[in-house]
C-alpha positions in Angstrom: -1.8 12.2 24.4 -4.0 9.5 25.7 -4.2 7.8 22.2 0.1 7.6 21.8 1.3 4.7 22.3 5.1 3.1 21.2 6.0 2.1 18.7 4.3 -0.8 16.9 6.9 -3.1 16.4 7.0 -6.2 18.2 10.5 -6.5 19.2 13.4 -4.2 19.8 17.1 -4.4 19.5 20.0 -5.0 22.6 23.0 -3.2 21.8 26.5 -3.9 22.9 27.8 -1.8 25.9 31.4 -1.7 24.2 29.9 -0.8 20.5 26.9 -0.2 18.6 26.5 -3.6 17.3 23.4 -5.7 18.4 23.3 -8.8 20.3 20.1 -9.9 20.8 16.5 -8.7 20.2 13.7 -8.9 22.8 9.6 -8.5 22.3 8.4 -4.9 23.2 6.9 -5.6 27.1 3.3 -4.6 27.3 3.7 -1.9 29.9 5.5 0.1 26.9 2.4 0.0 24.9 0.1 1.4 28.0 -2.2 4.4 27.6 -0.5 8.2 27.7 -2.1 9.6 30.9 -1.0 13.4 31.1 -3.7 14.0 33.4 -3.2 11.1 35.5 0.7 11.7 35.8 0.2 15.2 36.7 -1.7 14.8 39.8 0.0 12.3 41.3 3.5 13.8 40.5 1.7 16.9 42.4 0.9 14.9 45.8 3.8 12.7 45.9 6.1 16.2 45.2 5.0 17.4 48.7 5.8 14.3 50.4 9.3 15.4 51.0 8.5 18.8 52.0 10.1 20.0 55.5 7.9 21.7 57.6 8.3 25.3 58.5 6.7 28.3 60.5 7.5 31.3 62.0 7.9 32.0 65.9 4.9 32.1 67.7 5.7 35.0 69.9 6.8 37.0 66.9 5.3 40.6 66.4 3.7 40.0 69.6 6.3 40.9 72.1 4.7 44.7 72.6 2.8 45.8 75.8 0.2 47.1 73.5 -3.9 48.2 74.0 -6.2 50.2 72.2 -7.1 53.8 72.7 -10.5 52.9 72.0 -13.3 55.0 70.0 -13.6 59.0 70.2 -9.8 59.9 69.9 -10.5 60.3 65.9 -7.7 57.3 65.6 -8.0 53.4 64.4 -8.9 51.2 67.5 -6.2 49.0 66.3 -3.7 48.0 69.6 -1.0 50.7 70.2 2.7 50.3 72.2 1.9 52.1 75.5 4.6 54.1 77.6 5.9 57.3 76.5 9.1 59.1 75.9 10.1 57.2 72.8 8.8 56.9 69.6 7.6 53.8 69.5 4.9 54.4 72.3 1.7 55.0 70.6 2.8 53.3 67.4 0.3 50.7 66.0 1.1 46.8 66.9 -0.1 43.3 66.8 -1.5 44.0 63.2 -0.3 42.3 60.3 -0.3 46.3 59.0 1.2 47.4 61.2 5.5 47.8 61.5 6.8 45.1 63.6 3.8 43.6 64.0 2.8 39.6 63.2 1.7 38.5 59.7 -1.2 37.3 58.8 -2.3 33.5 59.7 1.1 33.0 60.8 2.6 29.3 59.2 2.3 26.6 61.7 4.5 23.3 61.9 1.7 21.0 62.2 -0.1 21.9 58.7 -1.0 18.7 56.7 2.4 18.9 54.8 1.8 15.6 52.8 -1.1 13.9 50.6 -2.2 10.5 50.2 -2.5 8.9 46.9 -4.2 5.8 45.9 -1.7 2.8 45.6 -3.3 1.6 41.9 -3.4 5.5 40.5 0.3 5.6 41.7 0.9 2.3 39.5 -1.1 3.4 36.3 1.2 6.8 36.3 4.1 5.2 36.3 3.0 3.0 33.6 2.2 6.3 31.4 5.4 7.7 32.2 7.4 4.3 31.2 5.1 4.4 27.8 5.8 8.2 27.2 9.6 7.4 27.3 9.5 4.9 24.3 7.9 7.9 22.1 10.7 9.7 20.4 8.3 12.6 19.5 8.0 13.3 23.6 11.4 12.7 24.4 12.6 15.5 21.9 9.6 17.4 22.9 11.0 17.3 26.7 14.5 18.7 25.6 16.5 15.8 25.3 19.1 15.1 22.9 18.0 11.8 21.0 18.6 12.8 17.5 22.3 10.5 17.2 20.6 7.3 19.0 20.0 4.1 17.1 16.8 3.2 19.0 14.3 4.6 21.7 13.9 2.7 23.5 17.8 2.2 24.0 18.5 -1.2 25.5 21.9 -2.5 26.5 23.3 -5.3 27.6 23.9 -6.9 31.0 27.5 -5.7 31.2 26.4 -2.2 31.8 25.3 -3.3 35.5 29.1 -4.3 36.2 30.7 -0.9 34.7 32.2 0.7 38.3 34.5 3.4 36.8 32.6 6.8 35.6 35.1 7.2 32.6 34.2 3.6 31.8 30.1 5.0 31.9 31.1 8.4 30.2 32.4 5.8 27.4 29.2 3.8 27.2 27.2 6.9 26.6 29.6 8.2 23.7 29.4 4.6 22.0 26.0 4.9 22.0 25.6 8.8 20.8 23.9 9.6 24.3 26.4 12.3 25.3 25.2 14.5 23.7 22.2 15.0 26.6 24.3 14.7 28.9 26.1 18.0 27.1 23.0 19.5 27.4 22.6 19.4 30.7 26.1 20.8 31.6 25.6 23.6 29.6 22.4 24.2 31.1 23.5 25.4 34.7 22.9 28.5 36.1 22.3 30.4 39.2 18.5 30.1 40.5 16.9 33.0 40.0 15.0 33.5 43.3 16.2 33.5 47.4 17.0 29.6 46.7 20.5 30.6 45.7 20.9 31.5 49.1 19.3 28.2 50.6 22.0 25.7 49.6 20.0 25.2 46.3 22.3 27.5 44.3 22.4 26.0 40.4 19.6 24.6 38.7 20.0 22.7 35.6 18.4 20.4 33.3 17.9 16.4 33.4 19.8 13.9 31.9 19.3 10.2 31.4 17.7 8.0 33.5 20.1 4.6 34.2 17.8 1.5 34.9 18.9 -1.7 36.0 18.0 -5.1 37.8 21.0 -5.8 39.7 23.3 -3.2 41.2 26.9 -4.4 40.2 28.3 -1.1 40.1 26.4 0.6 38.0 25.0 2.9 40.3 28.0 4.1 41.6 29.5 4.9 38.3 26.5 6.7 37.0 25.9 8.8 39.6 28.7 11.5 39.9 27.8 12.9 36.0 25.5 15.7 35.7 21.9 15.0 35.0 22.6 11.1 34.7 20.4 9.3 37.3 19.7 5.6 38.5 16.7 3.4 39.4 15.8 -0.3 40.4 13.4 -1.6 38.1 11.6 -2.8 41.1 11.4 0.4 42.9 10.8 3.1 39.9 9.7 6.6 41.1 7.3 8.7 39.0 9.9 11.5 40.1 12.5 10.3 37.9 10.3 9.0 35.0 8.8 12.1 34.7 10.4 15.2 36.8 8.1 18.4 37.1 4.9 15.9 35.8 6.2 16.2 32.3 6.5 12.5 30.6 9.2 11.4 28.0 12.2 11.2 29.9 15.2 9.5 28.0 15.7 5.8 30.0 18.8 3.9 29.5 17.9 0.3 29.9 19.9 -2.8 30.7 19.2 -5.9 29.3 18.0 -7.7 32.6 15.7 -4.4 33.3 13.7 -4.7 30.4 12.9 -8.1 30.3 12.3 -7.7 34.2 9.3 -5.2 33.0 6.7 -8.3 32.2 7.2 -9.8 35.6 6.8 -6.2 37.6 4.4 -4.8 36.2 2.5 -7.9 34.4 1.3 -8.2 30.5 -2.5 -8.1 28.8 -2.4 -11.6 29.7 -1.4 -11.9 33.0 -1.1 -10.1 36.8 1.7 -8.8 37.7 4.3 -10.5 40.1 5.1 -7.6 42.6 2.2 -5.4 42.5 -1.3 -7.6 44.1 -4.4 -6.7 42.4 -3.2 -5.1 39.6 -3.5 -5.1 35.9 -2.1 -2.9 33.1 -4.7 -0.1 32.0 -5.9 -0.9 28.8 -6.3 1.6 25.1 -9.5 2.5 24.5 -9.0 1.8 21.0 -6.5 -0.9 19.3 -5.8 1.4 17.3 -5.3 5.0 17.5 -5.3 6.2 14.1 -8.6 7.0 13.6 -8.1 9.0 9.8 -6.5 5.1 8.4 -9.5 3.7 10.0 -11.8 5.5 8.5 -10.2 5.5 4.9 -9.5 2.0 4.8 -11.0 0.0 2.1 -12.9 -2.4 4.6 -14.6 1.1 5.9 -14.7 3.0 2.6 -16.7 -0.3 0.7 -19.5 -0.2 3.4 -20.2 3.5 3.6 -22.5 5.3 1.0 -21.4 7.5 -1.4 -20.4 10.9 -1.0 -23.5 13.1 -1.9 -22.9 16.0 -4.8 -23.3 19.9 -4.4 -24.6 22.1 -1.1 -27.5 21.8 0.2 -28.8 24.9 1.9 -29.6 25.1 4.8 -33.4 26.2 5.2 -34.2 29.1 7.5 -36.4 28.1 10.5 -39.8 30.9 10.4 -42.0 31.3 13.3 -45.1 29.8 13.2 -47.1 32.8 14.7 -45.9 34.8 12.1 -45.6 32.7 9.1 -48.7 31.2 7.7 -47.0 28.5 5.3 -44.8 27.0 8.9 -48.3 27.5 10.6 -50.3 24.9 8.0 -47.2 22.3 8.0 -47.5 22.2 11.5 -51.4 22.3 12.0 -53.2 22.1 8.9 -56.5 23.0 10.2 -55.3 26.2 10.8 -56.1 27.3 6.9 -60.1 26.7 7.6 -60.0 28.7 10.5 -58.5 31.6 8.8 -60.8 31.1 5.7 -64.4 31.1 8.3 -62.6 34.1 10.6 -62.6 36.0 6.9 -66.2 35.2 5.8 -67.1 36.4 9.5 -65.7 39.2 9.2 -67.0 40.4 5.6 -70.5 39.4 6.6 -70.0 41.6 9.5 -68.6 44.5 7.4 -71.8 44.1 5.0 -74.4 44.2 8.0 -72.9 47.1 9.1 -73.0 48.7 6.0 -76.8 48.0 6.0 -77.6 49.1 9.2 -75.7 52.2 8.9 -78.1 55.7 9.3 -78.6 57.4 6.0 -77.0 61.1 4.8 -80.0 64.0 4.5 -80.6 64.8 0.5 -79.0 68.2 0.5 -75.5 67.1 2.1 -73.9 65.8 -0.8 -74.7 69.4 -2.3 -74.0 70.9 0.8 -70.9 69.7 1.2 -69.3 70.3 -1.9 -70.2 73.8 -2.6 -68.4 74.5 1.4 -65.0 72.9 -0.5 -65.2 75.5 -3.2 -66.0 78.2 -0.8 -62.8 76.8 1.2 -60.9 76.9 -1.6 -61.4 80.2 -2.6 -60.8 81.4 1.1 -57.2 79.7 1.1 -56.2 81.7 -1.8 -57.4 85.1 -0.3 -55.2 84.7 2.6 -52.3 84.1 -0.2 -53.5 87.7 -1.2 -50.8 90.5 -2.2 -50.7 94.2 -1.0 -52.4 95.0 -4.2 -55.7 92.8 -3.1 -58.1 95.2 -1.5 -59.7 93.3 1.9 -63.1 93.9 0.3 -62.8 91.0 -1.3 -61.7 88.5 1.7 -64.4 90.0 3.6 -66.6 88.9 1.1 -65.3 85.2 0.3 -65.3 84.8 4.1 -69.0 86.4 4.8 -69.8 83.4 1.8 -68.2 81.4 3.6 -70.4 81.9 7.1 -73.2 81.6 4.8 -72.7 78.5 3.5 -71.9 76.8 7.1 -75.0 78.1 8.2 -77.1 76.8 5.4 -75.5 73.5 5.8 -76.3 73.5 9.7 -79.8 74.0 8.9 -80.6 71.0 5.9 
């Protein structure tokens, strides 16, 4: 939302208050084309919310009318305050607790909490500016619920006799001329009982909101207005973020008058100069000109600059640890490849003086050695003997066996 802005054209029509005919066209005020500022809006529509909140409490005697003390430890019972006496129930029952029946609640509510919260005077000003550019964006106004689909023109702008209308049927008119009724339908059909204890707090029926009236001059148009449902009024001089955007949600549908709108340049000043009302302050500027950064981009001015497109996929290489891979090792140090090549010439000289220097076999243990695997042999297929082989014959191949150890002990 911070990049929608109105619409782009530069002026906007003035309709009739008797018909739908226009009369006059006026250049779109520069507050209209301000940055969208959800974030902003919300949290001032948050502190200024509790601004009119009444303070309340509970009494503070209350759940602490008992003559009540602890039993203290070594009864096998909480040490929490009980009702003393006896003969009655009650004595012995816990008190004072916020656990406990009839005792006080927890932190009980006091009057003199901080009930309100400041806001900074130029914040105030640049939410109210979102707010007024949100409600010339049809797109948010339908998105907020309201009933825009018959109307000529957001925003709609009438002329000056709609400050002198004093009769409601003569407003209830006005907003049929101009196909504007039909919100104001909507929010009759939308009451219903509050769900909740408010029903019982004089707050009974909630329902939705209607248009917002603005004028410059109160002829009687606040008087008219005011007696249908939803249908509100404001001074252009004295516009409440309340109104322009009720529960911190932008786009509500604004009924201008004539003198309003062209009062907008004056209140809340232009690009090129300060406002009249409001000291030290200018109209937050768009980041961007313009918003629509996919046009930008494929515009030709853009598109004859840029380079070409590039063909195919490239893949994407794997990264390989260096300690492990040799080939990632020699990009990053190529020096690396000598000092493997000298470790393996090291390390073969070593094996070959070893070899050298190794001690010598005797003559005989070649011999020696290989007539012991044949007599091994011959033993492991003895012990796979069946009942038909007589022992004889492992005793033998075993007493061979001894033999041959023993002549190989002694070579």
């Amino acid at each position: 939302l911070a990049m929608l802005v109105a619409s782009a054209r530069p002026v906007v029509s003035v309709f009739a208050s008797t018909d739908d005919k226009t009369v006059a066209t006026l250049p779109v005020p520069d507050v209209l084309l301000a940055p969208i500022r959800q974030d902003i809006v919300h949290r001032v529509h948050t502190n200024i919310a509790k601004n009119k909140r009444q303070p309340y409490g509970v009494n503070m005697k209350a759940g602490m009318q008992q003559s009540a003390i602890s039993w203290g430890t070594g009864r096998a019972v909480s040490r929490i305050p009980r009702v003393q006496g006896g003969g009655t129930h009650r004595s012995g029952q816990g008190a004072f607790g916020n656990m406990c029946r009839g005792g006080r609640m927890f932190a009980p509510n006091k009057t003199w909490r901080k009930w309100t919260a400041k806001t900074n005077n130029n914040e105030r000003r640049v939410a109210v500016c979102s707010a007024l550019a949100a409600s010339a964006v049809p797109a948010l106004l339908m998105a907020r619920g309201h009933r825009i689909s018959g109307l000529n023109e957001v925003p709609l702008i009438i002329s000056n006799e709609i400050e002198s209308i004093t009769k409601t049927r003569e407003a209830l008119a006005l907003l049929a001329t101009h196909k504007a009724s039909a919100d104001v339908e909507h929010v009759k059909d939308s009451k219903k009982i509050r769900t909740g204890t408010g029903k019982m707090r004089n707050r009974r029926y909630v329902q939705r909101k209607g248009p917002l009236v603005i004028y410059a001059n109160n002829n009687g148009v606040e008087q008219s207005f005011r007696n249908i449902p939803g249908v509100e009024v404001a001074c252009v001089d004295r516009l409440n973020l309340l109104k322009l955007a009720p529960g911190g949600h932008m786009g509500r549908f604004i009924i201008w008058s004539q003198a309003a709108f062209e009062k907008l340049d004056s209140v809340f000043g232009s690009l090129t100069s300060k406002s009249d009302q409001k000291k030290n302050f200018s109209l937050p500027r768009n980041a961007m000109s313009n918003s629509d950064v996919s046009r930008i981009i494929n515009s030709d001015e853009v598109q004859s600059k840029v380079r070409a497109a590039k063909q195919g996929f490239a893949k994407p290489s794997q990264k390989r640890n260096p300690l492990k891979n040799l080939g990632a090792m020699l990009k990053l140090n190529p020096y690396v490849g000598q000092v493997k090549r000298a470790e393996a010439a090291a390390q073969k000289a070593a094996e070959a003086n070893k070899k050298r220097l190794a001690p010598k076999k005797p003559a005989g243990a070649k011999k020696a050695g290989a007539l012991k695997s044949k007599a091994l042999k011959k033993f492991r297929e003895t012990l796979r003997a069946t009942p038909t082989t007589p022992c004889a014959a492992f005793l033998e191949t075993y007493n061979t066996v001894e033999e041959i150890n023993t002549t190989a002990g002694t070579v």
